[in-house]
Structure formats: structure tokens, C-alpha cells
TORLOMI-315006 format. One record per residue (C-alpha): x, y, z; residue number from 0. Coordinates in pm, 1 decimal. Layout:
<tizas>
<tiza><X>X</X><Y>Y</Y><Z>Z</Z><pos>NUM</pos></tiza>
...
</tizas>
This chain:
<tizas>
<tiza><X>23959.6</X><Y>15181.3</Y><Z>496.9</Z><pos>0</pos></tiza>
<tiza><X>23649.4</X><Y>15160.7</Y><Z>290.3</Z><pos>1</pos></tiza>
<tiza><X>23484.6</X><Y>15035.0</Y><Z>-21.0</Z><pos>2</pos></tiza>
<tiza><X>23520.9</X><Y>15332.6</Y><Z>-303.7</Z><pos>3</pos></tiza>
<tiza><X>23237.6</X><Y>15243.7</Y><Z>-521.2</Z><pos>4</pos></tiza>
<tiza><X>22977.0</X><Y>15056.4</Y><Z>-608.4</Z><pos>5</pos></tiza>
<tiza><X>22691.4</X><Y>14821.5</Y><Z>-424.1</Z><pos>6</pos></tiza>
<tiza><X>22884.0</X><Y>14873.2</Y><Z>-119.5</Z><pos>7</pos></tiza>
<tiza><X>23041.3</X><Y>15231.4</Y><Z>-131.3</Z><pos>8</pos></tiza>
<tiza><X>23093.5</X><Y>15395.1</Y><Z>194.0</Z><pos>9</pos></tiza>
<tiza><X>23155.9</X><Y>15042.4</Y><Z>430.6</Z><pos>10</pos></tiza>
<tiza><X>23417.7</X><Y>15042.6</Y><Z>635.5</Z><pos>11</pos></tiza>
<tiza><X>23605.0</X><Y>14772.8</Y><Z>643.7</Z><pos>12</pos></tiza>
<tiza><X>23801.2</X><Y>14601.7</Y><Z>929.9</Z><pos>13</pos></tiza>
<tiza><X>24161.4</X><Y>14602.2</Y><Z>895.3</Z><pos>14</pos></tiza>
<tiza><X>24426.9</X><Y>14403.5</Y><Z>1101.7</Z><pos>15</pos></tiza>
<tiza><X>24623.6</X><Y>14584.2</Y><Z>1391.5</Z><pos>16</pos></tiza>
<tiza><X>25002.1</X><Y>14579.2</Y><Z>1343.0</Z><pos>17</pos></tiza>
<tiza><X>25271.8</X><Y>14547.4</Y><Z>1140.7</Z><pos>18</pos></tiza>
<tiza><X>25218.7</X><Y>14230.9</Y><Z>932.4</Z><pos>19</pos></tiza>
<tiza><X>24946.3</X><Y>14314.2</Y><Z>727.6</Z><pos>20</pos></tiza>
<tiza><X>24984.0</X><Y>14673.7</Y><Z>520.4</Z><pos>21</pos></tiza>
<tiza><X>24611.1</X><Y>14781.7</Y><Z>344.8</Z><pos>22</pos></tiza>
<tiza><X>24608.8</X><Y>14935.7</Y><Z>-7.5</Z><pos>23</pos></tiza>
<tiza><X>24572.9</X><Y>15320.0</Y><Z>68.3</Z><pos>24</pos></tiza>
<tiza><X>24239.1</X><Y>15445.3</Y><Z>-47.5</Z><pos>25</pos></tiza>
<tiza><X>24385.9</X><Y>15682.3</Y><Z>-288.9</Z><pos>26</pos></tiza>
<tiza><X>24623.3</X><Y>15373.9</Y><Z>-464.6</Z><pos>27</pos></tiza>
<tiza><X>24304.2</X><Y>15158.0</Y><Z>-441.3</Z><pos>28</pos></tiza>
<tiza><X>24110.6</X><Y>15452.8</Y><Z>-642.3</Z><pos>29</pos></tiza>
<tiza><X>24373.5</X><Y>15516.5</Y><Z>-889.2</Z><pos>30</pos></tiza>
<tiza><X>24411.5</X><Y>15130.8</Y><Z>-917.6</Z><pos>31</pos></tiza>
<tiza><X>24008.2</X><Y>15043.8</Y><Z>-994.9</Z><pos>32</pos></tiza>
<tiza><X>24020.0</X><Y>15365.2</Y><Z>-1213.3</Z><pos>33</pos></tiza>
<tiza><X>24303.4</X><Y>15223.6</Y><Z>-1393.7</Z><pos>34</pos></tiza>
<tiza><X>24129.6</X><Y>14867.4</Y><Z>-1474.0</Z><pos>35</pos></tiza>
<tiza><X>23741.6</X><Y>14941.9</Y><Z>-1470.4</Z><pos>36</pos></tiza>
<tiza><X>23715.3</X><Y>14809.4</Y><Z>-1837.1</Z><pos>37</pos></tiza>
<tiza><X>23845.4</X><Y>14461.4</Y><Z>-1656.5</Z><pos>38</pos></tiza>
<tiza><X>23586.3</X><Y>14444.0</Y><Z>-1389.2</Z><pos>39</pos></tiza>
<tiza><X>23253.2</X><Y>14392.9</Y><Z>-1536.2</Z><pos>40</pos></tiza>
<tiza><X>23145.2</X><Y>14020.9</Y><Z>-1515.6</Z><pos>41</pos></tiza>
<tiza><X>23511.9</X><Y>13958.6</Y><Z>-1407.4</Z><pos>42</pos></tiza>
<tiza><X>23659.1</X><Y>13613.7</Y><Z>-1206.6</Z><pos>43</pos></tiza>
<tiza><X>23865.6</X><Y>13750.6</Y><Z>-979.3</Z><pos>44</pos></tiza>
<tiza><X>24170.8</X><Y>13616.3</Y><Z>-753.5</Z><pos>45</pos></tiza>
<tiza><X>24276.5</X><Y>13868.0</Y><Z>-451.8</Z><pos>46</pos></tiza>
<tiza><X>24611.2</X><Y>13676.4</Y><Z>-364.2</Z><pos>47</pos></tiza>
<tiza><X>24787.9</X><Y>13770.6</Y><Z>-21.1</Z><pos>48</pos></tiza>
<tiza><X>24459.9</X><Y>13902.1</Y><Z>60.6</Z><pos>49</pos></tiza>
<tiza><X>24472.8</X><Y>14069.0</Y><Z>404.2</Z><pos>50</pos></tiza>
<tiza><X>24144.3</X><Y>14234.8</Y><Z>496.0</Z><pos>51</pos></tiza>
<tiza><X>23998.3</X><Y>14129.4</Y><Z>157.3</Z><pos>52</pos></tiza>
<tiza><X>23918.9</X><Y>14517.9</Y><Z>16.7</Z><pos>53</pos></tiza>
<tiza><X>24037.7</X><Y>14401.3</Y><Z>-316.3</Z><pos>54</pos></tiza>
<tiza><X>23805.6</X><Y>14131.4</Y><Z>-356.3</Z><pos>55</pos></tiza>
<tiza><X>23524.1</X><Y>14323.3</Y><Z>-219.0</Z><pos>56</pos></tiza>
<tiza><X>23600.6</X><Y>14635.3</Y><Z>-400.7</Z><pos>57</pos></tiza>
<tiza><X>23587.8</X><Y>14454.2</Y><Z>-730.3</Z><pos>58</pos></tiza>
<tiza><X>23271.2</X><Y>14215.2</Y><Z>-657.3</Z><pos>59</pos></tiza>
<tiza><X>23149.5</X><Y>14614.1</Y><Z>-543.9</Z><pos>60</pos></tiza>
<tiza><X>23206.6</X><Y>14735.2</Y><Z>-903.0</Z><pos>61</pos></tiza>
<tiza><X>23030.9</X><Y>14436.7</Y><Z>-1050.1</Z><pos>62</pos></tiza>
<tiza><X>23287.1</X><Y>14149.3</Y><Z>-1074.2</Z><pos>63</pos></tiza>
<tiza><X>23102.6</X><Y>13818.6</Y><Z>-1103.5</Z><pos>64</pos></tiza>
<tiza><X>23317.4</X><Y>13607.1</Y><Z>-861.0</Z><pos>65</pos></tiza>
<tiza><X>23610.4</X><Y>13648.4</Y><Z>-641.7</Z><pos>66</pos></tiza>
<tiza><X>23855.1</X><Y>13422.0</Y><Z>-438.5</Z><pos>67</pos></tiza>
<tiza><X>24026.3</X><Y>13569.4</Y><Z>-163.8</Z><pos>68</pos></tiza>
<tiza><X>24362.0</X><Y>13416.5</Y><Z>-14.3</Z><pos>69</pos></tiza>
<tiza><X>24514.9</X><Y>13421.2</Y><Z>263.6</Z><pos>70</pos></tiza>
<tiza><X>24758.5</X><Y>13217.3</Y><Z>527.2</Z><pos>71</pos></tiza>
<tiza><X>24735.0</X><Y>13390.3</Y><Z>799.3</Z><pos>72</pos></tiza>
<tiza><X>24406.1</X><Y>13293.9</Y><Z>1084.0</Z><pos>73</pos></tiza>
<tiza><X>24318.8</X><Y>13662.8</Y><Z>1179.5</Z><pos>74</pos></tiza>
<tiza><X>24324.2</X><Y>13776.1</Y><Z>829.0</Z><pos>75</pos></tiza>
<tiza><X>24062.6</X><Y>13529.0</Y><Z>739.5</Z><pos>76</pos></tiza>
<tiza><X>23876.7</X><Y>13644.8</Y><Z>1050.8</Z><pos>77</pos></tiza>
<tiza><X>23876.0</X><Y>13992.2</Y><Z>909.9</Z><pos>78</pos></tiza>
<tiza><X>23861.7</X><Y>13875.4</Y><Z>557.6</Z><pos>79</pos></tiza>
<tiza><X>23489.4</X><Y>13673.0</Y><Z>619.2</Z><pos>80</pos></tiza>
<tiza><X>23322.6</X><Y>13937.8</Y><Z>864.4</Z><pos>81</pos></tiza>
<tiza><X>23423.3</X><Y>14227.3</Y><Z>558.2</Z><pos>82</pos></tiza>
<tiza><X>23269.7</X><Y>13993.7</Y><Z>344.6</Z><pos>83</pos></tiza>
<tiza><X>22961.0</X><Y>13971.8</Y><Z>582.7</Z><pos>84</pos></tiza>
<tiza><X>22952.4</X><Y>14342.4</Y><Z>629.8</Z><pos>85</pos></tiza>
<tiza><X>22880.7</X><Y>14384.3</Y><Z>258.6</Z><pos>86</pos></tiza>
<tiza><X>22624.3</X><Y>14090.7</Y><Z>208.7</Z><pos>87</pos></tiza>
<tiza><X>22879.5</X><Y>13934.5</Y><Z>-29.5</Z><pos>88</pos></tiza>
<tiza><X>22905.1</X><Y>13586.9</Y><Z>115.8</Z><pos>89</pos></tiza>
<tiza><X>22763.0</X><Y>13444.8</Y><Z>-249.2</Z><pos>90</pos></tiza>
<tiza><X>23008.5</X><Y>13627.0</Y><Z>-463.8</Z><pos>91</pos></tiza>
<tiza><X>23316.3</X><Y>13542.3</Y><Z>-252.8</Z><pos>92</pos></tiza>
<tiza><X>23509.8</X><Y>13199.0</Y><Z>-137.2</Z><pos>93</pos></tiza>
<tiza><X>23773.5</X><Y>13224.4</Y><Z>112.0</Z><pos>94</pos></tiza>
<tiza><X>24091.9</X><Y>13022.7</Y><Z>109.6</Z><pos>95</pos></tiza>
<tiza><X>24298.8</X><Y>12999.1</Y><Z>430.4</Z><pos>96</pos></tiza>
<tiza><X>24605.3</X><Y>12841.6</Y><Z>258.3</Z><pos>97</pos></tiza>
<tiza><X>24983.6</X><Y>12964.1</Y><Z>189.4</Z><pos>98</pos></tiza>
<tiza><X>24986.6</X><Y>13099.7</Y><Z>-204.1</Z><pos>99</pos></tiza>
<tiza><X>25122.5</X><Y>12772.9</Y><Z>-320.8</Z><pos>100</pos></tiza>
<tiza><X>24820.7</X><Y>12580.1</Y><Z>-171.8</Z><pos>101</pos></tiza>
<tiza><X>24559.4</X><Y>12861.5</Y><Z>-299.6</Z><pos>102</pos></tiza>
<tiza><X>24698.9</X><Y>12854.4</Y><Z>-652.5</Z><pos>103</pos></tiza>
<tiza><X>24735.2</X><Y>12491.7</Y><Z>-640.0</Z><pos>104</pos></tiza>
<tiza><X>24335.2</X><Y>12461.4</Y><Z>-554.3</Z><pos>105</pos></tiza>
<tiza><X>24254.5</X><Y>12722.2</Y><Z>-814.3</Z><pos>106</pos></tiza>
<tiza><X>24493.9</X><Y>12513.5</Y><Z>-1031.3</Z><pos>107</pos></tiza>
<tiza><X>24212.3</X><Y>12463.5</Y><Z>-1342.1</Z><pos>108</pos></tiza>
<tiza><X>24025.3</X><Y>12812.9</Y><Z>-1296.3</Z><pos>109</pos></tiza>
<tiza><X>24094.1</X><Y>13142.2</Y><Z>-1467.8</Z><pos>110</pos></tiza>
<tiza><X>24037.2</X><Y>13473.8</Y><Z>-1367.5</Z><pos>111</pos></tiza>
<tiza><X>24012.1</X><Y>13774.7</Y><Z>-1566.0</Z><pos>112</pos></tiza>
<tiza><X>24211.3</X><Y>13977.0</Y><Z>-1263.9</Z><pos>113</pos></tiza>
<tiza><X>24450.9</X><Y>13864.5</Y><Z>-1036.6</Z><pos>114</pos></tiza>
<tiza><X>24572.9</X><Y>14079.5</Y><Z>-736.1</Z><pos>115</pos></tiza>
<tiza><X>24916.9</X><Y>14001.6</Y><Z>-582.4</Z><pos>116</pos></tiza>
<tiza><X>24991.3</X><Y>14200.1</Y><Z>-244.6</Z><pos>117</pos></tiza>
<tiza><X>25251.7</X><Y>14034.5</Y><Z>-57.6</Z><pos>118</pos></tiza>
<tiza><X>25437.4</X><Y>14081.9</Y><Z>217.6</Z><pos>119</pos></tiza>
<tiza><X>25698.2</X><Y>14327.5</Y><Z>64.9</Z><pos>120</pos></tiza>
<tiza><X>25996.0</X><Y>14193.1</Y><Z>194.5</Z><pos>121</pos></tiza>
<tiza><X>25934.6</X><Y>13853.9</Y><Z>-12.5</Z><pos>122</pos></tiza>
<tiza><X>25970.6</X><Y>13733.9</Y><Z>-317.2</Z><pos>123</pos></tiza>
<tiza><X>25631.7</X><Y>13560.2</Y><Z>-317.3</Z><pos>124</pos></tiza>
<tiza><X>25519.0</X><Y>13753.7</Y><Z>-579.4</Z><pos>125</pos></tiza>
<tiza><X>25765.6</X><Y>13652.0</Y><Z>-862.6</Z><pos>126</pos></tiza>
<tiza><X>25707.9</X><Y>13320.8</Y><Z>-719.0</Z><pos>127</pos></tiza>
<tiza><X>25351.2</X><Y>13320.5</Y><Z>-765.7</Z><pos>128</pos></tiza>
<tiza><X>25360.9</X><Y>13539.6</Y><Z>-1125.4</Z><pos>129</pos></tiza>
<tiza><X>25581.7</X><Y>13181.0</Y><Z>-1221.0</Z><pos>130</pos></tiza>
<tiza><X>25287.8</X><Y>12995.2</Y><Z>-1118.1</Z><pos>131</pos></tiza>
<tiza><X>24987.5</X><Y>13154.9</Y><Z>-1227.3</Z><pos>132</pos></tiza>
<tiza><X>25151.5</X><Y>13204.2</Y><Z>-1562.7</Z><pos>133</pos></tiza>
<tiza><X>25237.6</X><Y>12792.4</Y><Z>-1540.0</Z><pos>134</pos></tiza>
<tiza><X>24941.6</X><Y>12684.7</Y><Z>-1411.9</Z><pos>135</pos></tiza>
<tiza><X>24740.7</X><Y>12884.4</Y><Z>-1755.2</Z><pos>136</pos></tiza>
<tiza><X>24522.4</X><Y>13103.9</Y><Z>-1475.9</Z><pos>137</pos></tiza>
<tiza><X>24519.8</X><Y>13435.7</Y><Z>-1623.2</Z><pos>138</pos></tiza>
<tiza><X>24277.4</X><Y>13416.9</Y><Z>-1914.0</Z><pos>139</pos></tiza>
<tiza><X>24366.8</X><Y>13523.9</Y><Z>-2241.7</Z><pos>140</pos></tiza>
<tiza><X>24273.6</X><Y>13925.3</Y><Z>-2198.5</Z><pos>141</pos></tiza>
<tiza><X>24336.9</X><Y>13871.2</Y><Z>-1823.3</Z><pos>142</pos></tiza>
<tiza><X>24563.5</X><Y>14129.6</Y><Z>-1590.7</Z><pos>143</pos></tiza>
<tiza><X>24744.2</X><Y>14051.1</Y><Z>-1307.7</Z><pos>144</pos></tiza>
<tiza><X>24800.0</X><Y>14365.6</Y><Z>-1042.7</Z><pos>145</pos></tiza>
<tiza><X>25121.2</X><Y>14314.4</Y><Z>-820.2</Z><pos>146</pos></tiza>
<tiza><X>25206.4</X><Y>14576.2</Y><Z>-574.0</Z><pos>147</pos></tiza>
<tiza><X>25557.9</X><Y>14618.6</Y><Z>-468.5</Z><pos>148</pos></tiza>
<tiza><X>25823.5</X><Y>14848.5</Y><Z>-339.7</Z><pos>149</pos></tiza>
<tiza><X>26101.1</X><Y>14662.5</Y><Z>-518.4</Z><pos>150</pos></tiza>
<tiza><X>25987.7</X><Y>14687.4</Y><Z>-887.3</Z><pos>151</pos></tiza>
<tiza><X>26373.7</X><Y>14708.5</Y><Z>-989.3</Z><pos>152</pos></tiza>
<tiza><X>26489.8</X><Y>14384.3</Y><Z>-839.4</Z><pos>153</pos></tiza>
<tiza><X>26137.7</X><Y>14214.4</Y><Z>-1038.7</Z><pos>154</pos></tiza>
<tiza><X>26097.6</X><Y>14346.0</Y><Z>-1368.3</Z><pos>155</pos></tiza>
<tiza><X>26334.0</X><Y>14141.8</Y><Z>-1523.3</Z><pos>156</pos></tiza>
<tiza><X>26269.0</X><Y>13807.5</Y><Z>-1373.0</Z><pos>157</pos></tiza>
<tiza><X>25879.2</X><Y>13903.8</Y><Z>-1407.2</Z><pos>158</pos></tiza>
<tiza><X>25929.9</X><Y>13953.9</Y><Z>-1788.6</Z><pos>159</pos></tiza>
<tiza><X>26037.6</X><Y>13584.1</Y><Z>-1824.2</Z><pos>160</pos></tiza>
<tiza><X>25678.7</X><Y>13478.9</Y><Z>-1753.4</Z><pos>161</pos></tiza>
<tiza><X>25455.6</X><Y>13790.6</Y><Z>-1834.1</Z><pos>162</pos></tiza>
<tiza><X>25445.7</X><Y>14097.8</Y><Z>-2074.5</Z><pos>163</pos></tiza>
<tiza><X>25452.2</X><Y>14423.8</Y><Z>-1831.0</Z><pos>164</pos></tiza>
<tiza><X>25168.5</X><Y>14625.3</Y><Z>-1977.2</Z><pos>165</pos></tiza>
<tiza><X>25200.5</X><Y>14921.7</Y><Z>-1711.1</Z><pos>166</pos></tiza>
<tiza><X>25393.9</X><Y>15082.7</Y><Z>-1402.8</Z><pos>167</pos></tiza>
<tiza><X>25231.3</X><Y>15322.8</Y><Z>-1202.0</Z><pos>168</pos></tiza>
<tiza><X>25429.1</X><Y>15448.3</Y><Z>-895.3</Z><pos>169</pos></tiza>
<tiza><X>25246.8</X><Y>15584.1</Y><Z>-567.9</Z><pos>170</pos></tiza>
<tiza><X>25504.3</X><Y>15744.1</Y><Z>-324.1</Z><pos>171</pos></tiza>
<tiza><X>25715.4</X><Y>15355.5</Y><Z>-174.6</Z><pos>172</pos></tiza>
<tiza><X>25445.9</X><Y>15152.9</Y><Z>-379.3</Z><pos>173</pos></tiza>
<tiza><X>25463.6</X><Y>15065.8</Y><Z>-713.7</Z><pos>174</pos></tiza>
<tiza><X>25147.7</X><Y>14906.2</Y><Z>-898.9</Z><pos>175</pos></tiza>
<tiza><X>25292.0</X><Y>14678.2</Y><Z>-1200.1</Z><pos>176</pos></tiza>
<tiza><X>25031.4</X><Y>14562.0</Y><Z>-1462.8</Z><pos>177</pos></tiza>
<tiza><X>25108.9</X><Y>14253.8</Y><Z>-1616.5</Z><pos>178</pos></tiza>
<tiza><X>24942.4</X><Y>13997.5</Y><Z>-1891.5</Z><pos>179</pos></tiza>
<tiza><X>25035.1</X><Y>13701.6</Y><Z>-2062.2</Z><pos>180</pos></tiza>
<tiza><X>25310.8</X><Y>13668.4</Y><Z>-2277.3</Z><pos>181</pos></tiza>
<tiza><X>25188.8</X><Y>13632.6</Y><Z>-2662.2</Z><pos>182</pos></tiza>
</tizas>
């Protein structure tokens, strides 16, 4: 895996060996920051469930302002802060190595202009933490969430309770729903 564009095009990144952790493919990633470039300028950005922390690093890359990358696990974060060291981005990005709840309930008063939800697939801690972001007023008022799933059926209509779905993109098992607030 590797950073696309930007300051830091061409890095490799470290990923994590096995079966718990599943990177964005380079070719969703692409398709992904091609679909949401007019959101990353400047942007406040929250990589949820963030694994080897591309998404966060891709977007500070592009020219987001600030990022927060989350994650529960140990090794992730391991990965996560030596990615982040690889790239010289240690003043654009803070690590959290907390559950989602406990992440979103530190970032509880901050807004971000693009929030990234990649969980485990086999969870439903991504409608859980749509409820909350949406709850706790995160997502600022032109903000986008980005949750990747390969059960976009089973969410879309519990999702729609909490946010409008703006977009669906589908790329082979993965699915790429865009979502903002609900006016």
C-alpha cells in the first residue's frame, strides 16, 4: 500500500499481517479521493477504525489541515504512528488508541469536514457510530462521512434515519456509501 498523491506520494506504508485488519485497495482509495477532492482542502478530518492510518495520511497528503486517526487495537497504533513518522506528519495527525465509542466520545465537541468509517465488516459498528457522530453534531454542516461496507443492503435503511445518503459507489465486495447530514 502507498500514499496516491500529494506531499507524500509514492511512501509505502506498513500494513498489519493477517486477517483482522483489511487495507483500502489502492484503486478504491483512488477512486475514493477522486470522488471527494473538493472536500479535502483545509479539511478536519476523522479516519475512524483506522488500521494502518492510509486514510488519514492520504488526506493530510492532499492538503487536509488536521486529522484524527482511531483505533482499538495496540499493533494498529504501532503501524498507525511509524506511517505517520514515515511521512513527517506527526504535526498534522493525533492518534487515539480507544474503542469508537471512546474516540467519538473524546472528539465529542469537534467537527470534521470528513469522516472515514472502515470497520470490521462483520459488525455493525458503523451504523452504530453514523448514530453517534450524527448525535454528537460532528459532521459539520457541508461535511461527508465515507463508510465502507460489504453489507450496504442490511444499512441503508437504518443509516437513512440519521443521515441523507448522497452516493453509492460499488467496488467488486466493497461498497463506498457517501453520507451527510440530514437537512
Amino acid at each position: 500500500m502507498r500514499i496516491i498523491s500529494g506531499k507524500a506520494r509514492g511512501t509505502k506504508l506498513e500494513t498489519l499481517e493477517g486477517e483482522d485488519t483489511r487495507p483500502t485497495l489502492d484503486r478504491v482509495k483512488e477512486a475514493l479521493f477522486s470522488i471527494i477532492q473538493g472536500y479535502i482542502y483545509e479539511a478536519d478530518v476523522l479516519d475512524l477504525f483506522s488500521g494502518s492510518g492510509a486514510l488519514a495520511i492520504e488526506s493530510i497528503s492532499r492538503g487536509a489541515k488536521y486529522a484524527v486517526a482511531c483505533d482499538s487495537s495496540r499493533k494498529a497504533m504501532q503501524i498507525i504512528n511509524k506511517n505517520i513518522q514515515k511521512t513527517h506528519f506527526e504535526q498534522s495527525i493525533e492518534t487515539l488508541n480507544k474503542d469508537y465509542k471512546k474516540a467519538l466520545e473524546d472528539v465529542k465537541s469537534r467537527k470534521f469536514d470528513i469522516i472515514f468509517l472502515d470497520p470490521p465488516y462483520k459488525t455493525d459498528y458503523g451504523k452504530e457510530a453514523i448514530k453517534i457522530i450524527i448525535q454528537n453534531d460532528n459532521l459539520k454542516q457541508d461535511g461527508i462521512i465515507v463508510f465502507e461496507t460489504d453489507r450496504e443492503k442490511e444499512y441503508i435503511e437504518s443509516i437513512q434515519e440519521f443521515a441523507e445518503i448522497k452516493d453509492l459507489r460499488k467496488y467488486g465486495r466493497v461498497t463506498l456509501v457517501f453520507l451527510s447530514r440530514k437537512e
